[in-house]
C-alpha positions in Angstrom: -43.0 16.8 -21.5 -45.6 14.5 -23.5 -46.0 11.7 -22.3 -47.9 8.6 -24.4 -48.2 5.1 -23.8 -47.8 2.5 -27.1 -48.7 -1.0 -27.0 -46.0 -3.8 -28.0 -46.1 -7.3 -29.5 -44.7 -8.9 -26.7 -46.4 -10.5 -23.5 -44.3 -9.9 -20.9 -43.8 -6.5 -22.0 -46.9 -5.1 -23.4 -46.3 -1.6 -23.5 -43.6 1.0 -24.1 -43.8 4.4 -22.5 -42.7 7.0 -24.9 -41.5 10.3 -23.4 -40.8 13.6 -25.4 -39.1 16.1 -23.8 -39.7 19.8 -24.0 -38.7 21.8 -21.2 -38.2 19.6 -18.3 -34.7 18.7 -18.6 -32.0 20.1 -21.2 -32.3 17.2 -23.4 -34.6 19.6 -25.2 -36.3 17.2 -27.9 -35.2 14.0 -26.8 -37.2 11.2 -26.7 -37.6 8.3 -24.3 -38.7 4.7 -25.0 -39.3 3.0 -22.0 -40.2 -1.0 -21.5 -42.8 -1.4 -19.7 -43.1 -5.0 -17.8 -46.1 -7.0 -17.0 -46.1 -9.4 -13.9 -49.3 -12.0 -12.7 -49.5 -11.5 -8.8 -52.3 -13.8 -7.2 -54.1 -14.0 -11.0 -54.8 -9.8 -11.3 -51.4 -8.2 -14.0 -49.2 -5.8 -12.5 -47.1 -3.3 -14.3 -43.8 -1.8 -13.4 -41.0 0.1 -15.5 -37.8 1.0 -14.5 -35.5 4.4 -15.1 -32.3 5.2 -13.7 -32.5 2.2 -11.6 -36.1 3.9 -9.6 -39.0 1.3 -10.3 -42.6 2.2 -10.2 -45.6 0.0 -10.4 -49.4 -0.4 -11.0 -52.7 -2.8 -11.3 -53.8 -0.2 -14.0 -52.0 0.2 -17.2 -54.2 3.5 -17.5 -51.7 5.0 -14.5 -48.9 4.3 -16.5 -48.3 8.0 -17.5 -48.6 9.4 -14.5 -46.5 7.1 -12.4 -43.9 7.8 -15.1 -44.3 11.4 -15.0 -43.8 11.5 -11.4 -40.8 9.3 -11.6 -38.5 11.2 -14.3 -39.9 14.4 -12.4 -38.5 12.9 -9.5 -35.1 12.5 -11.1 -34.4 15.6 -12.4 -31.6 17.7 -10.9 -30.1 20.8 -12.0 -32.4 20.4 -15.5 -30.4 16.6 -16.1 -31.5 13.5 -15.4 -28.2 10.8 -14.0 -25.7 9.9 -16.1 -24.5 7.0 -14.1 -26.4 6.0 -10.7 -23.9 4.2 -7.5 -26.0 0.9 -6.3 -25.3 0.1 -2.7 -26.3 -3.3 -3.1 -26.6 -5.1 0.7 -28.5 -1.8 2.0 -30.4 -1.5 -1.3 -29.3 2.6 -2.0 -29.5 4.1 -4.8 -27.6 7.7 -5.9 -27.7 8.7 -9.4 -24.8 11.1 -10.9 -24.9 14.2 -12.6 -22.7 15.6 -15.6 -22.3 19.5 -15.7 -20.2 19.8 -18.8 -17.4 17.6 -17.7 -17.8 17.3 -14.1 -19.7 14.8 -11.8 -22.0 15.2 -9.0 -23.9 13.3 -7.1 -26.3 14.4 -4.0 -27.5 12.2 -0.5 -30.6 12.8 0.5 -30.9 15.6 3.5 -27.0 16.0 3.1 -24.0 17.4 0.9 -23.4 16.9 -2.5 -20.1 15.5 -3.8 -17.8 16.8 -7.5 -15.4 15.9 -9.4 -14.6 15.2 -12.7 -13.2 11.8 -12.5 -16.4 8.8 -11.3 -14.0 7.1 -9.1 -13.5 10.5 -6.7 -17.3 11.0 -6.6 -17.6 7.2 -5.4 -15.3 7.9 -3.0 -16.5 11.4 -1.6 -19.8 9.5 -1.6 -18.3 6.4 0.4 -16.7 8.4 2.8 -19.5 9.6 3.6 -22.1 6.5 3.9 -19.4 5.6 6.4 -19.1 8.6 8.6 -23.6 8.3 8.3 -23.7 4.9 8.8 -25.5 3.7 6.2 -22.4 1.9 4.9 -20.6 -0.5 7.0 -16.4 0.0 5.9 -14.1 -2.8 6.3 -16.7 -5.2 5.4 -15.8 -8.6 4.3 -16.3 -10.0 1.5 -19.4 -12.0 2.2 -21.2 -8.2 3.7 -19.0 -5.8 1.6 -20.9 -2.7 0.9 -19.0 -0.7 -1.8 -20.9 0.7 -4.0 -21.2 -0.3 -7.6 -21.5 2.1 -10.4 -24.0 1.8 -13.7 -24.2 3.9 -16.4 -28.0 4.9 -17.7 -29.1 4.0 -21.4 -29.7 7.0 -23.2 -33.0 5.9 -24.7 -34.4 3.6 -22.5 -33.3 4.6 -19.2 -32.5 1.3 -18.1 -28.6 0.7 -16.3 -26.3 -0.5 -18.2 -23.2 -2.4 -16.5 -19.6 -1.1 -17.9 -17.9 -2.3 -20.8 -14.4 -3.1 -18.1 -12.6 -1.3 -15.8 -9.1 0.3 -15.8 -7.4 0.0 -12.6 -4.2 0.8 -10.7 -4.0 -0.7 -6.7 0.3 -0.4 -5.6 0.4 0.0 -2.5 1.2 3.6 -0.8 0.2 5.2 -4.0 -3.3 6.6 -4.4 -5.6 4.0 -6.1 -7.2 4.7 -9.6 -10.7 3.3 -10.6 -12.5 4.1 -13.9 -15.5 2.0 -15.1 -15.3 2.4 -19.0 -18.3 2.9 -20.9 -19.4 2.7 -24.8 -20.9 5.6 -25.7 -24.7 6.3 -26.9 -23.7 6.0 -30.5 -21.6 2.5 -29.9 -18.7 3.9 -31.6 -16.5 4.8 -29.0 -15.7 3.7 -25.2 -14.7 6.0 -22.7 -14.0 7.4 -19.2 -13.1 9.9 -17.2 -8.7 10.5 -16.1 -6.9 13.3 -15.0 -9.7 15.8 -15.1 -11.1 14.9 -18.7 -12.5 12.5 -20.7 -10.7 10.0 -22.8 -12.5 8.0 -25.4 -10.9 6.0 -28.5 -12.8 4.6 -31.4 -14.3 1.4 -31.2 -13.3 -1.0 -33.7 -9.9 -2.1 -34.0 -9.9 -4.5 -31.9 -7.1 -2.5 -29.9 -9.6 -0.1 -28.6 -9.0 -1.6 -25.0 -5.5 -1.3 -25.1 -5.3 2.2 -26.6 -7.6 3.6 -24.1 -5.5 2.2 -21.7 -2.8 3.9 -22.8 -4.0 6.9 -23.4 -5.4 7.3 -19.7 -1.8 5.6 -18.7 0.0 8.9 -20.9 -3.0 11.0 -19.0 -2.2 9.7 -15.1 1.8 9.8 -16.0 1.6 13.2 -17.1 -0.8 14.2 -13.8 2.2 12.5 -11.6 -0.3 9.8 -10.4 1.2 6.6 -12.3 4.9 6.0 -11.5 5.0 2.6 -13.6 2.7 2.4 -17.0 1.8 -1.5 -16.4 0.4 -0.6 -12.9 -2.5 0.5 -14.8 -4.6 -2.7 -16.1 -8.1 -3.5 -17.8 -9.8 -5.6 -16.2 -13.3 -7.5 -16.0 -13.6 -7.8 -20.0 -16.4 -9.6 -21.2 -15.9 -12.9 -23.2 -16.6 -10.7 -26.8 -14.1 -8.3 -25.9 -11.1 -10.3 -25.1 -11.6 -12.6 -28.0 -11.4 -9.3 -30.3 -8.6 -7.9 -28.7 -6.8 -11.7 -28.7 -6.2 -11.9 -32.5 -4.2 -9.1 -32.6 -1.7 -10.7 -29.3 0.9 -13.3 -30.2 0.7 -16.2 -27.0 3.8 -17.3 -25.2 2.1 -20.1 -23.4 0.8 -19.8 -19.6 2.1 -20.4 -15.8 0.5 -21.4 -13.0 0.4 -18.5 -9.9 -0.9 -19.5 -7.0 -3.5 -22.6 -8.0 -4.5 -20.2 -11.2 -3.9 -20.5 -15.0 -2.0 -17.4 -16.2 -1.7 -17.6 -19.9 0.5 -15.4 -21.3 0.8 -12.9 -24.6 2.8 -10.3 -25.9 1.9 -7.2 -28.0 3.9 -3.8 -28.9 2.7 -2.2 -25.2 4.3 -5.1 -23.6 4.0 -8.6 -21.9 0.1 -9.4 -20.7 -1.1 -12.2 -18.6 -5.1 -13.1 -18.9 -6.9 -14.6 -15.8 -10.0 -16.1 -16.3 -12.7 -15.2 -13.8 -15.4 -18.1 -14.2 -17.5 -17.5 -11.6 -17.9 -14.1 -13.9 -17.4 -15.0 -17.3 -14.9 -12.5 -17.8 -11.1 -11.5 -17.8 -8.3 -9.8 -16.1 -5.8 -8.6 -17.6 -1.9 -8.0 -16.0 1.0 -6.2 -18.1 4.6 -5.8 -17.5 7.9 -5.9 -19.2 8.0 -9.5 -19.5 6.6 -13.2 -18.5 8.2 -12.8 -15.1 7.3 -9.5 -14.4 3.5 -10.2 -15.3 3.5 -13.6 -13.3 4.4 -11.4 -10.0 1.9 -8.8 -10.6 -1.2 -11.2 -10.7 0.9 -13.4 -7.6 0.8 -9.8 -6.2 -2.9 -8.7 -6.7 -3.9 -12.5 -5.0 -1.9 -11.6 -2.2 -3.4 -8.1 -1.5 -6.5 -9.7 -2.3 -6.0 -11.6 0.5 -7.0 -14.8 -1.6 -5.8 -17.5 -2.7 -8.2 -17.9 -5.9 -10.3 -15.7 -7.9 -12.5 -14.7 -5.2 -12.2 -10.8 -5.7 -15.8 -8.9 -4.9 -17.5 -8.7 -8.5 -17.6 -5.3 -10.1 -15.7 -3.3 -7.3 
């Protein structure tokens, strides 16, 4: 790889490390572009960049390529650099994910390495695991929880990039489905992984959230893992999102459920109930076949929740 460092117009991040790949990973021709910050500690500057969630540091912005060479190098598995990296955020652990065509792996240091082709059964593999090791404490609560939390890794920069939402299914008895949804490099698609593919729908609509959900809903149905379509449910939507996705939803006012503001909407795929998470700045969403029916799903979720109010762990 080539490896060059290029000055910026910006003080607090003077440099940009540019990194051209040529054998070292099978992103053969790819080029990274990678921020470089600068920090005063005690008067003397001190630079530190960031890939795949891994930091390095120096006092000399002359080391800069070779602390960045010995990073990515560091990275590398199986000629690929992560595709998403699981943050462990109490015991600071980090364990970036592999794609080998469409499956997912992700290795522990000194142990075994977990696949699949669906994110949410590597993070559990992986969880197990931490458990059985110890380095994870289980039934946590809230306040020392130590799921992990998943990021996926910008194509260009390297930096993590939080997901777009989440699609979700927790009835009890049933196995549990989690998929952090993603936009892709390009920005004109969002997708995730269900039922042993991907699933991705074209970005701009407005519906997109909505038709991936059903498409992974069609997806789990047909896999014999989703009994009831509105079990599945987006959720965690950022403000930009939801008010895309709201002009194309006809309201129907809003209840209260347990101490919270449910308002409620209605659309061809059925009745859906938005909870505001403030502490957040972003949404929940709750379908079913009607006002009712969506009112005792969210009463339902506090309840398994265990709470009250809106206090749900942020980005489980």
């Amino acid at each position: 790889m080539k490896i060059t460092v290029q000055p910026t117009n910006e003080a607090a991040v003077p440099y940009q490390v540019v990194i051209e790949i040529e054998t070292l990973t099978v992103d053969a021709g790819t080029t990274f572009r990678v921020p470089v910050h600068k920090t005063l500690i005690n008067g003397r500057p001190h630079y530190d960049l960031e890939m795949c969630g891994f930091r390095a540091e120096t006092e000399d912005a002359a080391h800069l390529p070779w602390i960045s060479e010995r990073l990515l190098t560091g990275l590398v598995n199986m000629a690929r650099l992560p595709s998403y990296v699981f943050i462990a955020r109490r015991t600071g652990g980090l364990y970036p994910v592999y794609t080998v065509d469409h499956e997912l792996f992700v290795t522990t240091p000194g142990g075994p390495l977990f696949r699949h082709v669906e994110l949410a059964k590597v993070r559990e593999y992986l969880t197990d695991y931490l458990h059985q090791v110890g380095i994870l404490t289980p039934h946590a609560s809230a306040l020392t929880s130590d799921k992990l939390h998943v990021r996926g890794v910008d194509s260009i920069t390297l930096a993590l990039r939080r997901p777009a939402f989440y699609l979700k299914k927790r009835v009890p008895g049933e196995t549990e489905f989690w998929a952090p949804v993603f936009l892709s490099d390009d920005g004109l698609s969002l997708y995730c992984y269900a039922a042993t593919a991907r699933r991705e729908v074209a970005v701009g609509s407005g519906e997109e959230i909505l038709h991936l959900r059903e498409l992974v809903a069609q997806a789990l149905q047909a896999d014999h893992r989703l009994h009831d379509r509105y079990d599945l449910r987006p959720d965690r939507l950022f403000p930009e999102q939801w008010h895309s996705l709201e002009k194309h939803l006809h309201p129907h006012g809003s209840r209260e459920v347990n101490g919270v503001t449910v308002a409620l909407y209605h659309h061809p795929v059925g009745w859906i109930g938005l909870v505001e998470r403030p502490d957040e700045k972003r949404y929940s969403l709750y379908l079913g076949g009607n006002g009712e029916d969506v009112c005792g799903r969210v009463a339902h979720d506090f309840t398994r929740r265990a709470v009250p109010q809106l206090m749900e762990l942020r980005d489980t």
